[in-house]
N, C-alpha and C positions, 0 to 999 in steps of 0.2 A: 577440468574435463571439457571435451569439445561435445556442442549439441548436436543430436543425431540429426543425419538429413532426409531420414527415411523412418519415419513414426505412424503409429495408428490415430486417426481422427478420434479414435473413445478406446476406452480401455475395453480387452476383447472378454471378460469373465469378472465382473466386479463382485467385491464381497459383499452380504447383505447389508443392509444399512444400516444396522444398530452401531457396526463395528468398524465402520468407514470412518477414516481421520485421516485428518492435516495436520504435521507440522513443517514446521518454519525452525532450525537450526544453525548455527558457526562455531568454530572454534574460535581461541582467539585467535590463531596463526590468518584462518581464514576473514578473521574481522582486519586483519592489516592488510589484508592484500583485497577487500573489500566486495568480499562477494558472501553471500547465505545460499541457506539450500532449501528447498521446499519439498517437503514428500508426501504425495498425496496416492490412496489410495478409495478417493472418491469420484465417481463418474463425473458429475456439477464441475467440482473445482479444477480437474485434468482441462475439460472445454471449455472451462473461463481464461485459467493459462494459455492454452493454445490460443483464444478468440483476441486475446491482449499482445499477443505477439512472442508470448514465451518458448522456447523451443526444448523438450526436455535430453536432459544428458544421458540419461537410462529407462528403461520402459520395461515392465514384463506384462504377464496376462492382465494383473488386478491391480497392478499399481507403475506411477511413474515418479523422478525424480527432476526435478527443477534446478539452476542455479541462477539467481537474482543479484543484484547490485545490491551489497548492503545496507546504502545510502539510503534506498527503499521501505526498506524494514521502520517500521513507529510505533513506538510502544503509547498508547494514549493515556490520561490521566481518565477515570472515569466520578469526574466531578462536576457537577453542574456548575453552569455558567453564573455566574453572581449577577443577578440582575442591579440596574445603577437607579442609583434614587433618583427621584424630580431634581433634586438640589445639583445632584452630577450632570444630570442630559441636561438642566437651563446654562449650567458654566461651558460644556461644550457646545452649543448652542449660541454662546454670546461667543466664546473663543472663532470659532467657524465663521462669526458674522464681524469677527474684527480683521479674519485674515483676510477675506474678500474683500472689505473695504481698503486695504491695504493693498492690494495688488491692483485694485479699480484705481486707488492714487499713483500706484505706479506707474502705470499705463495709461494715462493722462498725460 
């Protein structure tokens, strides 16, 4: 779908806020040819699309729809970072302090 070139800055009637949601969707046809859709019927995230440069495909009073580059879409892992022991930061530490000497020899 092509994005309209004539849209409202904020959506004109939004629904209360218990009931306001986002999502983010594709098919797979639409994952090969590499585009997702967003559809949001919350005031916030309509004006962050817009303020990002998004342009949407469809609009009515209370809600709008978006189309995005796939490539975009991340799904994150929600796992903390494993912190590295003393034993690990001193061997990268020594690593780091053997490559700069090596590049100081090379450049000599």
């Amino acid at each position: 779908m092509q994005p309209l070139t004539n849209y409202p800055k904020d959506l004109a009637k939004p629904i209360s806020g218990e009931s306001q949601e986002t999502h983010i969707s594709w098919s797979k046809d639409e994952r090969k040819l590499g585009i997702a859709h967003i559809f949001t019927d919350d005031p916030l995230e309509y004006r962050r699309l817009l303020k990002k440069g998004y342009v949407p495909i469809a609009v009515t009073e209370s809600s709008a729809k978006f189309e995005i580059e796939y490539r975009l879409v991340s799904i994150r892992s929600n796992k903390p970072k494993r912190e590295r022991t003393e034993a690990e930061k001193q061997a990268a530490k020594e690593n780091m302090a053997k490559m700069q000497a090596a590049r100081q020899k090379e450049g000599s």
